[in-house]
N, C-alpha and C positions, 0 to 999 in steps of 0.2 A: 463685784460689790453689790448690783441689785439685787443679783440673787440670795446674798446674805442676809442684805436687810427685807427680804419676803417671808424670813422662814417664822415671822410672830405672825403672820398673815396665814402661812399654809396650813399649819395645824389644824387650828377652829374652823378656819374653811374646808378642810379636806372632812374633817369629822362634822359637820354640823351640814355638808348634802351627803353624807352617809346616812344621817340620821332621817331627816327629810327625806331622802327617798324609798327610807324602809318604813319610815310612818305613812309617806303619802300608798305604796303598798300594800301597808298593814288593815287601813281604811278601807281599802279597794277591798280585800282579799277577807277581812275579818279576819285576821290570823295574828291580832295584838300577841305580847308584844316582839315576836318571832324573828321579823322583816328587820326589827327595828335594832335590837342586837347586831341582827347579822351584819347588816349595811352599816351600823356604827362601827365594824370591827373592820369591816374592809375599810371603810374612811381612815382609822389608824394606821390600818397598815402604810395604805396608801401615800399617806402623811412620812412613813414610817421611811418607808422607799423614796420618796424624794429628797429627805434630811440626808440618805444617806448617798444619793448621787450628788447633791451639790458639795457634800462631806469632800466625796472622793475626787469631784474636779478639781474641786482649792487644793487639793493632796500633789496634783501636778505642775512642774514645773514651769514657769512662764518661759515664751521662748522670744528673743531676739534676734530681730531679720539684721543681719550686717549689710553695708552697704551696697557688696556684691546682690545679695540677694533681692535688692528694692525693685518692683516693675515702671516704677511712678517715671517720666522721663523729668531728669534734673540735670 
C-alpha cells in the first residue's frame, strides 16, 4: 500500500532530477537546451518503469503461510 500511495510523489520527482541534472550540465557544458531534453526524457521513462513494476507486483497474488508453514515457536 505504500508503494501506491508514492506513485503522485514518483512522477514530479523522477522528471524534475531529470530535468535538474541536464540543466545543471547544460550550464556546465553550454550546450542549452540539449542535456535538458534528454535527462527530462530519461526522468519519464524512469518514472515510466517504476508505475509499471509496482503495476506488476499488485498483479501478484498474496500468499498465505498456513499453520504448518509458521517458524515462530507457539
Amino acid at each position: 500500500m505504500l508503494e501506491a500511495s508514492s506513485l503522485g510523489w514518483m512522477f514530479p520527482i523522477a522528471i524534475a532530477l531529470g530535468f535538474g541534472a541536464g540543466y545543471g550540465l547544460d550550464m556546465l557544458f553550454h550546450s542549452w537546451p540539449w542535456l535538458t531534453i534528454i535527462f527530462s526524457v530519461f526522468g519519464m521513462i524512469a518514472a515510466f518503469i517504476n508505475l509499471f513494476r509496482i503495476g506488476l507486483a499488485k498483479d501478484e497474488p498474496p500468499t498465505v503461510s498456513t499453520p504448518s508453514e509458521r517458524t515462530d515457536d507457539r
